[in-house]
Every structure is written in structure tokens, then in C-alpha cells.
C-alpha positions in Angstrom: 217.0 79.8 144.2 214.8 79.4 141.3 212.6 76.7 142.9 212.2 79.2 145.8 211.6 81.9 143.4 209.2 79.9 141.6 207.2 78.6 144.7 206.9 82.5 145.6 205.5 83.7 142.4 203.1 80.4 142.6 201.9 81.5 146.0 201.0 84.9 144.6 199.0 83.7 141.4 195.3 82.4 142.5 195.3 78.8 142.3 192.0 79.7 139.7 190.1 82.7 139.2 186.1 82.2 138.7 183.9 84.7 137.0 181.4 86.7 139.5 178.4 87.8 139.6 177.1 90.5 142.6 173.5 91.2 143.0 172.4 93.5 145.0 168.9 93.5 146.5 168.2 97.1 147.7 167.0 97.4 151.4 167.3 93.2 152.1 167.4 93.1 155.7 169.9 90.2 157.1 167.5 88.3 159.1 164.8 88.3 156.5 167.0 85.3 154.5 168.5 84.1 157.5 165.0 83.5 159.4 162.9 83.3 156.7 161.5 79.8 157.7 160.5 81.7 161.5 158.8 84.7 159.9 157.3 82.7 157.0 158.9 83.6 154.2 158.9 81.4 151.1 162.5 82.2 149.6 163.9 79.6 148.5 166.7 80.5 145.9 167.8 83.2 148.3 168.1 79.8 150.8 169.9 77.9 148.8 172.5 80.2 148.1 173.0 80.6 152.1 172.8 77.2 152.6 175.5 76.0 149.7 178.0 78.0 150.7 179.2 81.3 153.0 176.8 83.9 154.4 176.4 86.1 157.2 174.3 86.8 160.2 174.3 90.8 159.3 176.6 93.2 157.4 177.4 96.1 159.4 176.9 99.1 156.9 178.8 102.1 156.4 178.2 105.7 157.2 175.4 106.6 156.2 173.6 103.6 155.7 172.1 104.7 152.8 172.4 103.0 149.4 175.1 104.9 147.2 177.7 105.0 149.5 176.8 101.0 150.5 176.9 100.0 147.1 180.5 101.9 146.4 181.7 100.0 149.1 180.5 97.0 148.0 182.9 97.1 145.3 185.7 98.9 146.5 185.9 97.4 150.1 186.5 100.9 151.9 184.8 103.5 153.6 182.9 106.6 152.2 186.2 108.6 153.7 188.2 106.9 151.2 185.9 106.3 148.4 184.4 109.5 148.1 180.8 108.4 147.8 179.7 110.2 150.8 175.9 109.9 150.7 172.8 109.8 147.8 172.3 113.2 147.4 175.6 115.6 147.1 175.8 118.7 149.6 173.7 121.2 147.5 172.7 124.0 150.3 171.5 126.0 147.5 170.0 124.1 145.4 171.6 124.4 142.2 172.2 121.3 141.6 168.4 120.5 141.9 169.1 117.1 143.9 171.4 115.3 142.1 173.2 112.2 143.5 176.7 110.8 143.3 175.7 109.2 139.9 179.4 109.5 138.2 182.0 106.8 138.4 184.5 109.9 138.5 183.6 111.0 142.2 184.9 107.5 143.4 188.4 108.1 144.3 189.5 104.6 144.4 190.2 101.5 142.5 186.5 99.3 142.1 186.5 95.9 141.2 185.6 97.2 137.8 188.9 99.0 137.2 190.7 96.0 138.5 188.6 93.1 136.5 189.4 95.6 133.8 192.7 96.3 133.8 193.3 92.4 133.6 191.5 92.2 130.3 188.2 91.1 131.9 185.1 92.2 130.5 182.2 93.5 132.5 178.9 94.4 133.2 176.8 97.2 135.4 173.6 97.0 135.5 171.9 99.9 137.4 174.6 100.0 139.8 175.3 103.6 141.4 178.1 106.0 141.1 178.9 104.5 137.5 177.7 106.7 134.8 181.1 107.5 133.1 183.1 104.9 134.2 185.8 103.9 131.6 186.0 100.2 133.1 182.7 98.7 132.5 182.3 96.9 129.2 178.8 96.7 129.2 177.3 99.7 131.4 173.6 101.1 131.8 174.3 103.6 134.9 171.7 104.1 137.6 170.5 107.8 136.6 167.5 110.2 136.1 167.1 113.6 135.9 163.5 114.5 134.7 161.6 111.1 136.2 159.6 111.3 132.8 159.8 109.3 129.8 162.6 111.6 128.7 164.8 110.0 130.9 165.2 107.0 128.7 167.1 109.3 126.1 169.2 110.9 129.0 169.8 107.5 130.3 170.8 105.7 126.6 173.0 108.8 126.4 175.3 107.7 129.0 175.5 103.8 128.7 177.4 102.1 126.7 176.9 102.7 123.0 174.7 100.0 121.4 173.6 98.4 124.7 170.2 100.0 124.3 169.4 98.5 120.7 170.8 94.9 121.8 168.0 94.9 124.9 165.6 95.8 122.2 166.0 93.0 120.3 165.9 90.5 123.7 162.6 88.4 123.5 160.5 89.6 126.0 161.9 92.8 127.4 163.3 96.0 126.3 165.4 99.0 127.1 163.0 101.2 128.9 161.2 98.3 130.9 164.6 97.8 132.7 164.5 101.1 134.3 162.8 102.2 137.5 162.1 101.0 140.5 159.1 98.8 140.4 159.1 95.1 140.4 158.4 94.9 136.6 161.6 96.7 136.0 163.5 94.6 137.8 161.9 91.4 136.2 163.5 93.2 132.8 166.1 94.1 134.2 167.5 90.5 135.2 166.3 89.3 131.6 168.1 91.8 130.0 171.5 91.0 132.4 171.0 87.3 131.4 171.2 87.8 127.5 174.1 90.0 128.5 176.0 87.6 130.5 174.9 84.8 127.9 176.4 86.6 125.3 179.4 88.4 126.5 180.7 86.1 129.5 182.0 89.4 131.8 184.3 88.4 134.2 182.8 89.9 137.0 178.8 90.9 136.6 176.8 93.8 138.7 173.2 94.1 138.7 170.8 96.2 141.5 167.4 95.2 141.7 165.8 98.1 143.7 162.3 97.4 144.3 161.9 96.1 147.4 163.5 99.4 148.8 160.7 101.7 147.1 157.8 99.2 148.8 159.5 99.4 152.5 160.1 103.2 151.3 156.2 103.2 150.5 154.9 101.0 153.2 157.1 100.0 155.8 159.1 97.0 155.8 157.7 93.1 157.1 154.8 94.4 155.5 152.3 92.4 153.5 153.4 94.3 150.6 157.6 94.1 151.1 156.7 90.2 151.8 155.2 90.0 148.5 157.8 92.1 147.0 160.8 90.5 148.3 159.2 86.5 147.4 158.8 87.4 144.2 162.5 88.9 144.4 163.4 85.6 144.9 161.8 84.1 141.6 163.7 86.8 139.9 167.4 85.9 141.3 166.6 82.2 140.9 165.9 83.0 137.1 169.1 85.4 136.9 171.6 83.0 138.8 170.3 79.8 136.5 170.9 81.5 133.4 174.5 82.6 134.6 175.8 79.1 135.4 174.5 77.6 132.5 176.4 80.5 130.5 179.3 80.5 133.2 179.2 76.8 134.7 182.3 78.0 137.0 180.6 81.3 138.5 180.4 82.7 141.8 177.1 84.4 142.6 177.7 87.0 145.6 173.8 88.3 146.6 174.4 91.1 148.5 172.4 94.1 150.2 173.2 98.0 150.7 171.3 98.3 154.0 169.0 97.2 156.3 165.3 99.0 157.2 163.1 100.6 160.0 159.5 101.6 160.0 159.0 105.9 160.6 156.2 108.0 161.3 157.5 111.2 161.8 159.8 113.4 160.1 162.7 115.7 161.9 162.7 119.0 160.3 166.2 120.1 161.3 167.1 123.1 159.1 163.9 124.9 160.6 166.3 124.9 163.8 168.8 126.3 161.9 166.7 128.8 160.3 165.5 130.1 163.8 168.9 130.0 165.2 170.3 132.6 162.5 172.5 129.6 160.7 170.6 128.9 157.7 169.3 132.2 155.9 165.9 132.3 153.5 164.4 134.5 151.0 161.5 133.4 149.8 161.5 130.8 150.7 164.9 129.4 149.2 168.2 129.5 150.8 170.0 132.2 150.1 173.3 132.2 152.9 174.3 129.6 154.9 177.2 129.0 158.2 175.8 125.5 159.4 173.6 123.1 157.4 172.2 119.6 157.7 172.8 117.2 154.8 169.8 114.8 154.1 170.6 110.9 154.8 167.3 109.6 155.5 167.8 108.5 158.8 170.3 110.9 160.1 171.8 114.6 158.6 175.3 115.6 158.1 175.6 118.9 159.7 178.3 121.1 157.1 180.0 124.3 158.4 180.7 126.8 156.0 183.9 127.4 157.5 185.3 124.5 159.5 187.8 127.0 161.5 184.6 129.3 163.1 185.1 128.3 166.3 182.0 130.7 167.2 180.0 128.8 164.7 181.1 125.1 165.7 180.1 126.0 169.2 177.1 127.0 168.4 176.0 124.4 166.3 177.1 121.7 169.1 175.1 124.1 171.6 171.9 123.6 169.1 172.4 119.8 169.0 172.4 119.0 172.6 169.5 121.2 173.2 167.6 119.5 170.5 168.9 115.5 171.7 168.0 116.6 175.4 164.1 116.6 174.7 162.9 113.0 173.1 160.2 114.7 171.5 162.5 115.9 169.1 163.2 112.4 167.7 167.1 112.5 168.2 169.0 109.3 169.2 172.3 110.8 169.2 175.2 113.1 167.9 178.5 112.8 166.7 181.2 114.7 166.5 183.9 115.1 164.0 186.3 112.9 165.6 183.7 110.2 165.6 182.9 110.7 162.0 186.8 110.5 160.9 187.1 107.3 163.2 183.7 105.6 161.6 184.6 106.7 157.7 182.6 109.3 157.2 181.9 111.6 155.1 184.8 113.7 155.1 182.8 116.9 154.5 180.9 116.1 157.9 181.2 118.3 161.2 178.6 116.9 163.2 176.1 113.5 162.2 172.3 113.3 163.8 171.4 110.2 164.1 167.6 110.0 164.7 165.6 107.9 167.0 163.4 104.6 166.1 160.3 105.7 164.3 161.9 109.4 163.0 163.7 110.3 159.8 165.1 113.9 158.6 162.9 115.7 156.7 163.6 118.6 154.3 160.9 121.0 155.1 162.8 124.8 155.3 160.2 126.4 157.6 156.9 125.4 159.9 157.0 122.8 162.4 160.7 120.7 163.6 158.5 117.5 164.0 155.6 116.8 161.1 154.5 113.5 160.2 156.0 111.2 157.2 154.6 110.3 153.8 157.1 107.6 153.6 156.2 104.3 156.2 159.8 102.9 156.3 163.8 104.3 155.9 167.3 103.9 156.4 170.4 106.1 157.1 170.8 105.4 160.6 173.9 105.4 162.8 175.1 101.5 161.5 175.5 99.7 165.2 171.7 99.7 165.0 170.8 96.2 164.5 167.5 96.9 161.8 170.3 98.3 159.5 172.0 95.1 159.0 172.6 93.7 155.6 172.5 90.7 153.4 175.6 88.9 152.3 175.2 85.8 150.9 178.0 83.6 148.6 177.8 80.2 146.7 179.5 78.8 143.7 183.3 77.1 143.3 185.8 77.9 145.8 183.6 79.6 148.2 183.4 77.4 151.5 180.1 76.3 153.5 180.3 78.2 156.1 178.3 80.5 158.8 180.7 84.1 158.8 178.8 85.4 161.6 178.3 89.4 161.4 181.2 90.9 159.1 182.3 94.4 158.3 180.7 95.5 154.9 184.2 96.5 154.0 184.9 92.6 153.7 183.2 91.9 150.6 184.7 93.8 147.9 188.0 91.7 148.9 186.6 88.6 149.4 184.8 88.7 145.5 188.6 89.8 144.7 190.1 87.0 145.9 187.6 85.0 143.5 188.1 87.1 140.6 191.9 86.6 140.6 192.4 90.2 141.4 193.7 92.6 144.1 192.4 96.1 145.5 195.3 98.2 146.6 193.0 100.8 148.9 190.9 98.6 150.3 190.5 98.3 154.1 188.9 95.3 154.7 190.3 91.7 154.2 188.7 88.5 152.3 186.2 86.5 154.4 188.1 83.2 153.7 
């Protein structure tokens, strides 16, 4: 009996427990590592990571596809449903919140790999990552956030990360506190500096940094443009650099790159709440919103549609009514519409009553009144319904432990349980199930 019970409790230790480090490259597209040589991209750290260990041929995404309920994912391993995360922007019809996103650690509603790493005894570190301003888990935490996008924002952001982590990036050769946030390619070059001295000096157990460049310039000019080529090569340099300095400061280190979602190129934007308006759902005065029954919820490449009051059976109908109208004409730029029993089946959003997806080339736009269809300032999005193939994402695993293999297309949902498996820990609420 006590050999047996001994072999059991053996089985349900990890036979070792590496330290990790995720980073995330906002907007990496699957098939921009995995046929870089065809499209004649020059990436070779990104390369070398596929090639010494596990990676897949595309990460199907949540819904939305869109990067703060991604990135939740990416360390909780279940849906938006669960998690709570349920798009950037919260559902603000009135616009008192004056567009602010899920930045707090508090709106996730289950356990992260932070808590768990945590509640171990592991340190850790957060570098940018969203929905972690707050979070009582992270050692070593400089939350993505903004309110002001002015110099001020510096203050508001030293506010809420970890006490003292701003004056030890200031005295990092080379880089300081304020260079690492943003979202240009020079903040991101700080940004991985800064995580390196970090990880140098504080060996976290399990290490989370978002680089978020390369999704402004496919934002800002499309994506497999000249300018996200240039972007995303010298992307490359940077996690080459990073992943150097963490295995000479953690020779036993797993490096997980990962992605939040894949990209399309847009033109045109879908003003649905002018529907809304017109139809007597959404009600203006000057030119604000002032009442409300139905309203679409931004997500780039699709909109939640919110009722008011979920048992208005009047309202519900003719909401659905508006929709199919809308998707019948492909003028309108809708690919398709789902219903609430769709959403609950898919994981999402839990607030959701209807999801428009838009069609190749459209994105929602915000615009209250004038003209449904008016043309984009932004070249390239996201946010689509995930079985489209250009929303795929990167996932991409090397270091001790992690086998070389090819894991075809996973579940996003996969990962968070996977890196668990590596960091000795478990994740009671997650859905998904480790890769190997």
C-alpha cells in the first residue's frame, strides 16, 4: 500500500518544472513564421524557435478575435464566457466610461497562470500584458493602460505598477521607463531591454511580455505590407535579443512566442448603429446617446449587438428582422449573423444577443449618424468570426521538455495548459488540455 501510494503521488508531481517565458507578438499571423522562407521573410529567431521544438500551423482564436480577450486566454486556457474578458472596449452605450478597456486583473473571473505560479511561491513578471492592472499575483507588473494618450500617462501608468519598478528601469543602461510604453517599434525595443534586466535580476518563474507594434502598422497600413514586413523582421531581432538574455539568466527556460490574432486588409467601414438609430433602437440628442433597447458593441471586425432587456421578445424580433435585411444586400459588408445560441456554444461574450460578423474588406465603424457604409482610415483589422483562416495565430514552443513536433492547427484554449504543464502547475477552470 505505501509503494502504491507513493507511485500515485509521484505520478501527480511533474517529473521537473522549467521556468517560462510567453511573448506575445500582437497581430502575428500563423503563416507569416510558418512560410516565411515562401513569402520572403528574413526571420530567423522566430524560425528557430519553430524549428527546435513544437509549433503550430494556426491557432484558432476566440470570440472576438480581438486582442484582450486573446491574450486572457492565453493565460487562463478558457473562453471569454468563462473568463470574463469579453472584448477591448467594455459595453459603454453611453459613453461614460469614455472608452475604457478591460484593463483590470479584477474583471478576469478565473484562475491565470499568474495566480497559479503565484500561489506556489513563484515569482513573476507582466510586462504590458492586458487585463492586469491590479492583479495581486504578479511580482513584477507594469499593466498595459492609458487614459489621456499624453505624456501624463506615464504618471497614471507608474501609479498602477508595481511600486519601485519604474525607478529600477531608470537606472537600466540604455532604456528607461517611459520608452517602454506605446506602441511603436522603439517601445518595444525598451520594452524587451527592460524585461531582460528584470528577468536577469529576479528569475520569475513564469515571464509575460506583449510587444504590440506590429499590430498598430497592419492597423496603419494593412498587413504583408512593406511596412508590417519591416516591422515584423525587425520584431525578430528584438525576440532573438529577449530569448538570449533569458537562457543565459534561466539556462532551463521554456520560451512560448505566441500571438493574439491573425489580420485582414479593410477599406470600408460598417456604420451599424446608424441602422439602429433609423430603426427607433438607439436614441440621440445631440448628437450623443441618450436611450437605448438594442446596441452594437465595437469589435473591429464584427459588433456585439446588446439588448437592454434580453426578455423583449418585441425587441429581439426586431433586431433579428434588422440583421437579415441588412446581411441580405452584400453592399452592406455583412458576412454573417449569429444568434445567441451560437454565441453561448462558441464562448462568447455572455452579454451578447446577436454577433455581426463582417465581410472580407469591411470593419464596424462607430460613426452615430450619416452614411451605413463610409470608407476606413485604418488599412488592416481583426475581430472577425474565428473559422476565418486570416485570423489564425502564432504559437510557437522551444526549450527543455517541449518535444519537436508539428501540432497542426490547435484550439487557442490549448496553450495556457500546455505552459502549465511546464511550469509544474495546474489550472482548475480551464477548458483546453496540454498540447503534449
Amino acid at each position: 500500500m505505501r509503494a502504491l501510494l507513493f507511485a500515485l503521488l509521484f505520478m501527480a508531481v511533474p517529473a521537473s518544472a522549467h521556468p517560462v517565458l510567453m511573448i506575445s507578438i500582437d497581430g502575428l499571423r500563423s503563416k507569416d513564421v510558418t512560410d516565411a522562407p515562401a513569402r520572403g521573410m528574413k526571420l530567423p529567431n522566430l524560425r528557430k524557435l519553430m524549428t527546435d521544438g513544437a509549433w503550430a500551423d494556426g491557432v484558432r482564436d476566440m470570440l472576438p478575435s480581438v486582442t484582450y480577450p486573446n491574450h486572457t486566454t492565453l493565460v487562463t486556457g478558457t473562453s471569454p464566457a468563462l473568463h470574463g474578458i469579453a472584448g477591448n472596449l467594455t459595453f459603454d452605450p453611453l459613453g461614460k466610461n469614455m472608452e475604457g478597456w478591460y484593463w483590470y486583473a479584477e474583471d478576469v473571473k478565473v484562475p491565470s497562470l499568474f495566480d497559479m505560479v503565484h500561489a506556489k511561491g513563484g515569482k513573476t513578471l507582466a510586462f504590458c500584458w492586458p487585463a492586469t492592472a491590479g492583479s495581486l499575483s504578479i511580482s513584477d507588473n507594469i499593466p498595459e493602460y492609458w487614459r489621456s494618450y499624453s505624456p501624463e500617462d506615464v504618471k497614471v501608468v507608474r501609479a498602477v505598477s508595481t511600486p519601485g519598478l519604474a525607478e529600477r528601469i531608470n537606472k537600466i543602461p540604455g532604456t528607461t521607463f517611459a520608452a517602454t510604453l506605446g506602441i511603436t517599434l522603439e517601445s518595444d525595443v525598451a520594452r524587451a531591454k527592460a524585461a531582460a534586466a528584470i528577468m536577469a535580476a529576479d528569475h520569475p518563474q513564469f515571464s509575460a511580455v506583449h510587444l504590440s507594434s506590429l499590430d498598430e502598422t497592419e492597423h496603419h497600413y494593412g498587413p504583408d505590407t512593406p511596412q508590417a514586413r519591416t516591422n515584423l523582421e525587425a520584431l525578430d531581432t528584438i525576440v532573438g535579443d529577449l530569448v538570449a538574455a533569458a537562457r543565459q539568466a534561466q539556462p532551463d527556460i521554456v520560451v512560448a512566442l505566441v500571438s493574439d490574432h491573425g489580420f485582414a486588409a479593410i477599406s470600408q467601414d460598417v456604420n451599424l448603429v446608424t441602422a439602429f438609430v433609423e430603426a427607433g433602437l438607439v436614441t440621440l440628442d445631440k448628437g450623443k446617446v441618450k436611450d437605448w433597447r438594442a446596441m452594437p458593441w465595437y469589435q473591429a471586425g464584427s459588433d456585439i449587438i446588446v439588448l437592454k432587456d434580453r426578455n423583449d421578445m418585441a425587441v429581439k424580433e426586431k433586431v433579428a428582422t434588422l440583421l437579415k435585411k441588412l446581411a441580405a444586400d452584400p453592399k452592406n459588408g455583412i458576412a454573417g449573423v449569429m444568434d445567441r445560441a451560437e454565441i453561448v456554444k462558441q464562448g462568447g461574450a455572455k452579454e451578447a444577443d446577436f454577433w455581426v460578423s463582417f465581410a472580407p474588406g469591411f470593419k464596424a465603424g462607430k460613426a452615430l449618424t450619416g452614411l451605413l457604409i463610409s470608407p476606413s482610415v485604418d488599412k488592416g483589422t481583426h475581430g472577425y468570426f474565428p473559422d476565418w483562416d486570416a485570423m489564425r495565430s502564432t504559437f510557437l514552443i522551444a526549450g527543455p521538455d517541449v518535444p519537436k513536433k508539428a501540432l497542426g492547427e490547435i484550439d487557442m484554449r490549448d496553450i495556457a495548459p500546455t505552459v502549465a504543464k511546464l511550469l509544474g502547475v495546474s489550472l482548475p477552470r480551464a477548458t483546453g488540455k496540454p498540447l503534449f
